[in-house]
C-alpha positions in Angstrom: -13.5 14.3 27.8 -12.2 11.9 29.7 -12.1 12.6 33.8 -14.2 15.7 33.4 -15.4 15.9 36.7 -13.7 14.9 39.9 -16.9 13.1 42.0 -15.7 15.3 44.8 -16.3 18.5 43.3 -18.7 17.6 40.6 -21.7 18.9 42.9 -20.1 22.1 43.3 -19.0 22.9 39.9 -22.7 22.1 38.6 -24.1 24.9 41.7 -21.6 27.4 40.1 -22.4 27.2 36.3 -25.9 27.2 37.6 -25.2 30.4 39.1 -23.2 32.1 36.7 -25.8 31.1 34.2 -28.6 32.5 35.9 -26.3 35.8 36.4 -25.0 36.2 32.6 -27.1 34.4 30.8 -26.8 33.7 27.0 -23.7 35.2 27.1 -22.1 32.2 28.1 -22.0 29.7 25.3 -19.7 27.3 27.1 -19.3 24.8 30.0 -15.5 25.8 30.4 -16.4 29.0 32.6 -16.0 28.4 36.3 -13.7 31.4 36.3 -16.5 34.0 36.4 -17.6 32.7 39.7 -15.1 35.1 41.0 -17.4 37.6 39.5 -20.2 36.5 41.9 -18.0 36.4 45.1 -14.6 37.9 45.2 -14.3 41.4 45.9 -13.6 43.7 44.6 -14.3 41.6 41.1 -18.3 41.3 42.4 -18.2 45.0 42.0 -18.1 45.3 38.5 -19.6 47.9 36.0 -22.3 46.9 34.4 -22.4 49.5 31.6 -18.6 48.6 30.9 -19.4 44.8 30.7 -22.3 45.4 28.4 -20.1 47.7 26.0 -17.2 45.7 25.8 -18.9 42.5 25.1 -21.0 44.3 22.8 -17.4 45.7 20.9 -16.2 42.5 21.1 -19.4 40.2 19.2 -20.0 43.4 16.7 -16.7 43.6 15.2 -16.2 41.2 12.3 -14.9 37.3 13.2 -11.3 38.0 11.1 -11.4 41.3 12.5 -11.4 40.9 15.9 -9.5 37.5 16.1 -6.8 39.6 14.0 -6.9 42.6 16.6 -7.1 40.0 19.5 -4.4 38.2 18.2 -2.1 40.6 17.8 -2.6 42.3 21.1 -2.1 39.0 22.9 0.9 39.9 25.0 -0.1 43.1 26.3 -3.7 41.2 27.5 -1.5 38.9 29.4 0.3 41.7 31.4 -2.6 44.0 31.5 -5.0 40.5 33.4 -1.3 40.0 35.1 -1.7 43.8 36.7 -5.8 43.1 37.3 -5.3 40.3 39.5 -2.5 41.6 41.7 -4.1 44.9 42.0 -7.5 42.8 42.6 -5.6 40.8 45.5 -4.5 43.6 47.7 -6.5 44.0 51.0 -7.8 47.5 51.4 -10.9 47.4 48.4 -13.6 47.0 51.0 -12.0 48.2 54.0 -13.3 52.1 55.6 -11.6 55.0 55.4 -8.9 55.7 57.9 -10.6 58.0 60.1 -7.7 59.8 61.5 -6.9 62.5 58.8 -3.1 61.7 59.0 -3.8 57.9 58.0 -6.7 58.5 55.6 -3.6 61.1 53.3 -1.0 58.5 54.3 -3.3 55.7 52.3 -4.1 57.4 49.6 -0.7 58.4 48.9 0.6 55.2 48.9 -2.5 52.8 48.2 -4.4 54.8 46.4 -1.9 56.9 43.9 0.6 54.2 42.8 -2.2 51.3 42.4 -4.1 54.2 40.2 -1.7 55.5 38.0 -0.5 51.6 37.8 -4.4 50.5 35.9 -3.8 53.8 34.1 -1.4 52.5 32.3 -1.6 48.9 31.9 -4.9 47.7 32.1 -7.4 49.8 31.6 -5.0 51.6 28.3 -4.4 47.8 26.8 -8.2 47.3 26.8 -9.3 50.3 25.4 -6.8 50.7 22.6 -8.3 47.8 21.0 -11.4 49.8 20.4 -9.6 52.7 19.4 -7.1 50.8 17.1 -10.6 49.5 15.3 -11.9 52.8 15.0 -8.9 54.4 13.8 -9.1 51.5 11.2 -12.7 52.4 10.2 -12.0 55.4 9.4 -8.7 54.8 7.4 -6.8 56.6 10.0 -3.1 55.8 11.2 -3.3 54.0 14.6 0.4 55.9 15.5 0.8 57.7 18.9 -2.2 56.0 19.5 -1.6 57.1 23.7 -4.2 57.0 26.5 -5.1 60.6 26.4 -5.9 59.9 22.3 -7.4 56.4 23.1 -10.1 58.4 25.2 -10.2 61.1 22.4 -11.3 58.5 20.3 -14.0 57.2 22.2 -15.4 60.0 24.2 -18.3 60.3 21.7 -19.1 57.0 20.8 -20.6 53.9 23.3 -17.4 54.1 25.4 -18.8 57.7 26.4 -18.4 56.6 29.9 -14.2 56.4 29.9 -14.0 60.2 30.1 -15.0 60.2 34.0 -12.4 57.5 34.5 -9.6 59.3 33.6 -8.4 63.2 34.2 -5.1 63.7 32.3 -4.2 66.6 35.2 -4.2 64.1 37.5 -2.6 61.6 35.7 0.3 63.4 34.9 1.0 65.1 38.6 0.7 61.5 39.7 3.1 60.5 37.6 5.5 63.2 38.1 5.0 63.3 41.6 3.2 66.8 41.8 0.9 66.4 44.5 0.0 68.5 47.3 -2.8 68.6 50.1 -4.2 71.7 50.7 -7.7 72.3 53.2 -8.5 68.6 53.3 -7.9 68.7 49.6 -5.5 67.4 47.1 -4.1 69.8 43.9 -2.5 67.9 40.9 -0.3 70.0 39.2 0.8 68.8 35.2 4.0 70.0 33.3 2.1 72.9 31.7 1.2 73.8 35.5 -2.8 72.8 34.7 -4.3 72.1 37.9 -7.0 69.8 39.4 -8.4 70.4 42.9 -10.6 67.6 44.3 -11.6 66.2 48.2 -9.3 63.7 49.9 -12.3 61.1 49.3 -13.0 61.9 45.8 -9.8 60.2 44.6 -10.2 57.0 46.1 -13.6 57.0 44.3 -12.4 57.7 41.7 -9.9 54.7 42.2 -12.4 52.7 43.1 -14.8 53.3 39.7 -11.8 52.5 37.7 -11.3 49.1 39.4 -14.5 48.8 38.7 -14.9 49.7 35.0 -12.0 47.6 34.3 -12.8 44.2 36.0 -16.3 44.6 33.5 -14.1 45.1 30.6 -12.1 42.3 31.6 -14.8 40.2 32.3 -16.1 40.6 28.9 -13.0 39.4 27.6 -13.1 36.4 29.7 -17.1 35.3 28.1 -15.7 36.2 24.5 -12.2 33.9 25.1 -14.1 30.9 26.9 -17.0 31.3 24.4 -14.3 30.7 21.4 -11.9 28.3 23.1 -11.3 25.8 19.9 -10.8 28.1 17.7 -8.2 30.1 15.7 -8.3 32.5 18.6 -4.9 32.3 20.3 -6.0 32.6 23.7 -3.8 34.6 26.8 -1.9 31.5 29.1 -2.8 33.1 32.2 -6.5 33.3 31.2 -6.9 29.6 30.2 -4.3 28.9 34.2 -6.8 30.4 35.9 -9.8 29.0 34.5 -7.9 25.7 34.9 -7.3 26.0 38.0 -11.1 26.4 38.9 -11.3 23.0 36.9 -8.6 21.3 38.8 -8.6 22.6 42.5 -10.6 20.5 45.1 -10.0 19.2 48.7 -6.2 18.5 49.1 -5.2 19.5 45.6 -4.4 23.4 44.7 -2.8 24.7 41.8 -0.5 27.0 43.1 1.3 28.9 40.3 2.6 28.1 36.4 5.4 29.0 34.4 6.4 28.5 30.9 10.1 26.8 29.8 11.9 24.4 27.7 13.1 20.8 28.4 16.6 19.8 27.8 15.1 18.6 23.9 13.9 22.2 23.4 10.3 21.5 23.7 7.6 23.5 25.1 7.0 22.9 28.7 4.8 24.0 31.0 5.3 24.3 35.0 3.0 23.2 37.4 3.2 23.6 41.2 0.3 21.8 42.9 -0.4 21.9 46.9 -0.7 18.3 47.3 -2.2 17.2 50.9 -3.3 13.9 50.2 -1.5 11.0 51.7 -3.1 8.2 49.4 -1.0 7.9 46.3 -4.1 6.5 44.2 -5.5 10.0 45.2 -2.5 12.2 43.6 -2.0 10.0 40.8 -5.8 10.5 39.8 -5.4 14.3 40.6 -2.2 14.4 38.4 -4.1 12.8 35.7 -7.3 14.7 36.0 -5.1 18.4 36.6 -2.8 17.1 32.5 -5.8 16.1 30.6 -7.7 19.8 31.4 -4.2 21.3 31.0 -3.9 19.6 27.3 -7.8 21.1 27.2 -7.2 24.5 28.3 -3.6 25.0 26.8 -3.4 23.0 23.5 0.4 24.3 23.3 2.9 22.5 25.3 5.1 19.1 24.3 5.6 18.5 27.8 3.5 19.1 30.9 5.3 18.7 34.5 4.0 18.6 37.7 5.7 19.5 40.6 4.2 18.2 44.1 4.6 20.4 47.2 3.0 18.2 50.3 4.4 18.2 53.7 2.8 14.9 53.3 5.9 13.5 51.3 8.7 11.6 52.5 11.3 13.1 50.9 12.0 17.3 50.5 11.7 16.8 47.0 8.0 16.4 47.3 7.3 14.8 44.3 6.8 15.1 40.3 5.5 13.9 37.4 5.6 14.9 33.4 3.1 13.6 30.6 3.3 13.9 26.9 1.2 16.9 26.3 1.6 15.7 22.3 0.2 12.5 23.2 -2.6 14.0 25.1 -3.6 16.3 22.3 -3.9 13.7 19.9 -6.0 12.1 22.0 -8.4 14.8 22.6 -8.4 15.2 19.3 -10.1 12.0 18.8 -12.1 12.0 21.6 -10.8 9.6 24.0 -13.0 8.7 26.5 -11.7 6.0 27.9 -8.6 5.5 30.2 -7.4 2.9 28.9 -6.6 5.4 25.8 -4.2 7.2 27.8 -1.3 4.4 28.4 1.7 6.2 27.8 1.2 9.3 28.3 2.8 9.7 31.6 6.1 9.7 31.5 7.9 6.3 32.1 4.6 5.4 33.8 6.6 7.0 36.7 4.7 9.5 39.0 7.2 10.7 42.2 5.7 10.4 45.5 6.6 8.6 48.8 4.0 9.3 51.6 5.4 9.7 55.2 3.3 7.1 56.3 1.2 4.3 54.8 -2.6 3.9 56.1 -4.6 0.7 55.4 -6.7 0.9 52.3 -10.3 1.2 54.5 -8.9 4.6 56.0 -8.1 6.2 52.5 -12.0 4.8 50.9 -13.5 6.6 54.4 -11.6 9.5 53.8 -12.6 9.8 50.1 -16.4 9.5 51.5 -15.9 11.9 53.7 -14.5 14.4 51.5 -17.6 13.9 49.2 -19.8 14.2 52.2 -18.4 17.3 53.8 -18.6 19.0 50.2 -21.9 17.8 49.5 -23.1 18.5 53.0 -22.2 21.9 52.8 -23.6 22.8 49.5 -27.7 21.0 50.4 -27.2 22.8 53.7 -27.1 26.3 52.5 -30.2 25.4 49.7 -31.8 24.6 52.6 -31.7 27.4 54.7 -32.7 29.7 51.6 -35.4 27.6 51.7 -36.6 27.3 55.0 -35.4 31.0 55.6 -35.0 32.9 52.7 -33.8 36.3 53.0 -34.5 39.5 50.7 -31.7 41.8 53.2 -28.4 40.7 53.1 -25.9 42.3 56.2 -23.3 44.5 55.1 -21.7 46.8 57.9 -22.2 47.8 61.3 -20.9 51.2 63.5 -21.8 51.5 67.1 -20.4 52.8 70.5 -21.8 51.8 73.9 -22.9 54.1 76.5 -22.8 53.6 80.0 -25.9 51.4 80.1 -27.1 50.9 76.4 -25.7 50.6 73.1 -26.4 52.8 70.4 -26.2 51.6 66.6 -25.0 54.8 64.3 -25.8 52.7 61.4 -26.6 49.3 60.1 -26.3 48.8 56.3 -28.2 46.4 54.3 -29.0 46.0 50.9 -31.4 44.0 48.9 -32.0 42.9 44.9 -35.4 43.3 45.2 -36.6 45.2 42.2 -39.7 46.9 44.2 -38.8 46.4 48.3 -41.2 49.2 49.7 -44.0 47.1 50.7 -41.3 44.3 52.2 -39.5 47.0 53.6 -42.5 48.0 55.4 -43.4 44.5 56.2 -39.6 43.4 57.6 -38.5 46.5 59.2 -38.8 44.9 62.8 -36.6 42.3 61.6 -34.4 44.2 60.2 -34.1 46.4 63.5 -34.4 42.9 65.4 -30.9 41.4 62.7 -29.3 45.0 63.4 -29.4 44.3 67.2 -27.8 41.0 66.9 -25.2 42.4 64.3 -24.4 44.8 66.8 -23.5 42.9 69.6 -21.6 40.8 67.6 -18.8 43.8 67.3 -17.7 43.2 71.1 -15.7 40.6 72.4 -17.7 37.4 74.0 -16.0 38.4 77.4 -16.9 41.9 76.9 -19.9 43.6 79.6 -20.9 45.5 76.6 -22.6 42.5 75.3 -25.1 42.7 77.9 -26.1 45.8 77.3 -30.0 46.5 75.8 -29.8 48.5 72.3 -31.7 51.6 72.6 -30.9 53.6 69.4 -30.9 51.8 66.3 -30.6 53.2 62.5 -30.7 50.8 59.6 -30.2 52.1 56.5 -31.6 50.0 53.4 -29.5 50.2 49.4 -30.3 48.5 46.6 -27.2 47.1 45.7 -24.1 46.4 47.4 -20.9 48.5 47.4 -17.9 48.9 48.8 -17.9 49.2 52.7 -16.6 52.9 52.7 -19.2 53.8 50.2 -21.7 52.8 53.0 -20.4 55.3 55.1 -19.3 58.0 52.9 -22.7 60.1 53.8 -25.2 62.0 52.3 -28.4 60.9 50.4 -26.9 58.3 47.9 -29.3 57.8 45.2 -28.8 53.9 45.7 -30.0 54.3 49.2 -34.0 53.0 49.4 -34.5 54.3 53.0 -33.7 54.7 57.1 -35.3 52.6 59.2 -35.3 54.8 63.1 -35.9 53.7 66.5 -35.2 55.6 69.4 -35.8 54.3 72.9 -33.8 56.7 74.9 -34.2 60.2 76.2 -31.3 61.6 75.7 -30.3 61.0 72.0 -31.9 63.7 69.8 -30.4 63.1 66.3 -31.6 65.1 63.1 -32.7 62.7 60.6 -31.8 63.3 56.7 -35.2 64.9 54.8 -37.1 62.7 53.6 -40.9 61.0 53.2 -41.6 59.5 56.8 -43.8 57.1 57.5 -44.7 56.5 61.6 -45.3 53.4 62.9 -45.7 52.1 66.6 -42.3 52.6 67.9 -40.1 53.4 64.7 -40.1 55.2 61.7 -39.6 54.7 57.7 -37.7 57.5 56.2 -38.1 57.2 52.8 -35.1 58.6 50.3 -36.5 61.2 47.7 -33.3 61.0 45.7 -33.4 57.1 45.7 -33.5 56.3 41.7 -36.5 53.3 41.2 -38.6 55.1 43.5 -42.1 54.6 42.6 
């Protein structure tokens, strides 16, 4: 295809396929996935189950090709709303945050964070993805798919490989959620349903269970995204805001950002779709390429529209009215049909050749070829510069958290969380803990100010705790012996501080000690 790759990005794009392919594997039968980077580095998407990833997908390649193209098909609006939900839900602020530690705050976030976001998945997301399994074994077995609800979508499943869904989903607390009988009782909250059926459980214990949800449902969605991108040309009628967002991971680069989309008509009552693009370039060569570059992948992706338009927001423009352009999107399918790769090929498919954009000012043509080198340079630069300090220094620990308090002349680190992918860390455990206590030290200081005393001070008590996998930040410090935690590493150099450490295998070393986690699940 023709203007694949924009030179800038092109570096960057080949790092993340790279990377999702070492992550996912042969699942991915496609180039067209730069969209599951999110699933690598956005929180709390990173997060997601692996059992419900696995299962879905599973569900999804088992079921017959008519079948599930039929089923898929047919459910097509309600995947759109139910991703629509995902990625609001996804892009709110408090997924890796702590607990409120003040008891007040901590019911006063639930209530209004925790409840409504809940009951909101409930219903929309995670019900839309599961009915399609339960619509196909309802069909199996000859049965009707009527009142086919979200308590009887879980019926369904409970016993087959969606086993898991049951601990997702309490219908008590569902329903005094949503009919707003909730009450806190001795640090506890007690859902009450209309049949007055009651669920007790801790303040804490619903935001996990919040927090599993989110996390089963981004692996169901995710499964969704391999199967659509895997089966891009073909009869499958893909969701718009699927293909959008994987475009825009296409399109986006330095200066150029795909803002939002929306779907209309034109004035001859052909399909058109919206574009508003973040322009920041002041080199009309520049946007005009981007313009081109951002219809062709839309023709690509979309395959649906008459008529693509651009709108330009820059502050960069003349004019308030930014500046626009449309292309033939009939044109442009016709020749991606045929396999046009060259751009000659493509005269005529803007619009009266017109693209709208008057730059506030006008640079000499030497400044705009620098800055496209410097673009590629700073982009380049910064991808061969983190390859190369995994190389010279590569790390098996990765920094999560940090809590400490300062005493009148030390500072004392309460905890210090890191985790590692290692599949069998005891021996490096053993080997890095001084650098680990050394990297918790440093960590540590960092939470003061630069202009803060407190800097200054020595560390005298230090506890680093070890996982093997990363979580959420509040799952860090929800206590207790988790069975993902490998270990404590301990070092007391004060006097005064006599803390009980958790039971445990201990191991004593010169001046710290190893406390190994008996519940900890790959322990050898």
């Amino acid at each position: 295809m023709v203007l694949e790759e924009n030179p800038i990005t092109k570096e960057l794009h080949e790092t993340w396929r790279l990377r999702i392919q070492d992550r996912f594997g042969n699942s991915i039968q496609t180039n067209d996935c730069l969209s599951l980077i999110q699933y690598l580095d956005n929180m709390p998407n990173k997060f997601f189950s692996e059992s419900a990833y696995h299962t879905y997908l599973d569900f999804l390649n088992e079921v017959p090709s008519n079948d599930i193209v039929s089923l898929l098909n047919e459910c097509e609006n309600s995947i759109s709303h139910s991703l629509r939900i995902l990625n609001e839900v996804n892009d709110l602020e408090f997924h890796d945050t702590y607990y409120p530690e003040d008891d007040l705050y901590l019911i006063d976030f639930i209530d209004k964070k925790i409840h409504y976001n809940y009951l909101k998945i409930l219903e929309t997301t995670f019900y839309n993805l599961i009915y399609l399994p339960s619509v196909h074994s309802r069909r199996t077995r000859g049965k009707s798919v009527e009142k086919l609800d979200l308590y009887n979508c879980i019926e369904e499943l409970k016993n087959g490989d969606f086993y898991f869904l049951k601990k997702h989903y309490n219908n008590t607390i569902r329903n005094g959620i949503a009919h707003g009988k909730v009450q806190v009782r001795d640090n506890q909250f007690v859902y009450t349903d209309k049949k007055l059926n009651q669920e007790t459980i801790t303040i804490k214990r619903i935001v996990r269970l919040f927090d599993d949800l989110i996390d089963c449902v981004n692996g169901f969605v995710l499964a969704l995204r391999v199967f659509y991108l895997s089966n891009i040309n073909k009869s499958l009628r893909i969701p718009q805001i699927l293909l959008i967002e994987e475009l825009k991971y296409q399109a986006d680069g330095p200066a150029w950002e795909i803002i939002t989309s929306f779907e209309g008509s034109n004035i001859k009552n052909q399909q058109q779709l919206n574009l508003y693009i973040k322009n920041d370039f002041h080199d009309y060569n520049k946007v005009q390429y981007n313009a081109f570059r951002t219809a062709i992948l839309t023709d690509h992706f979309t395959s649906r529209y008459n008529r693509i338009f651009i709108n330009l927001k820059s502050s960069h423009s003349k004019f308030n009215s930014a500046g626009w352009v449309s292309f033939n999107g009939d044109k442009l399918r016709e020749l991606n049909t045929k396999g046009a790769n060259r751009i000659e090929e493509y005269s005529g498919v803007m619009d009266e050749n017109l693209l709208f954009f008057v730059p506030k000012r006008k640079f000499p043509r030497l400044f705009y070829i620098l800055g496209t080198y410097k673009m590629i340079f700073k982009a380049i630069m910064k991808l061969h510069w983190r390859n190369y300090i995994r190389t010279v220094s590569p790390t098996s620990f990765i920094f999560r958290e940090c809590r400490t308090h300062a005493k009148s002349r030390y500072i004392v680190v309460e905890r210090s969380s890191f985790f590692t992918k290692e599949s069998t860390p005891q021996d490096l455990i053993r080997k890095q803990a001084p650098n680990l206590i050394r990297k918790a030290k440093k960590q540590a200081k960092k939470e003061y100010s630069r202009i803060s005393f407190k800097r200054f001070l020595r560390v005298r008590y230090t506890k680093v705790f070890v996982y093997e996998s990363n979580v959420r930040r509040r799952k860090f410090r929800e206590g207790g012996l988790h069975s993902f935690l490998i270990c404590i590493i301990h070092k007391n150099q004060t006097k005064q501080i006599k803390s009980p450490l958790p039971f445990g295998t201990v191991e004593k070393f010169r001046n710290y000690e190893i406390i190994w986690n008996d519940n900890w699940n790959n322990e050898s």
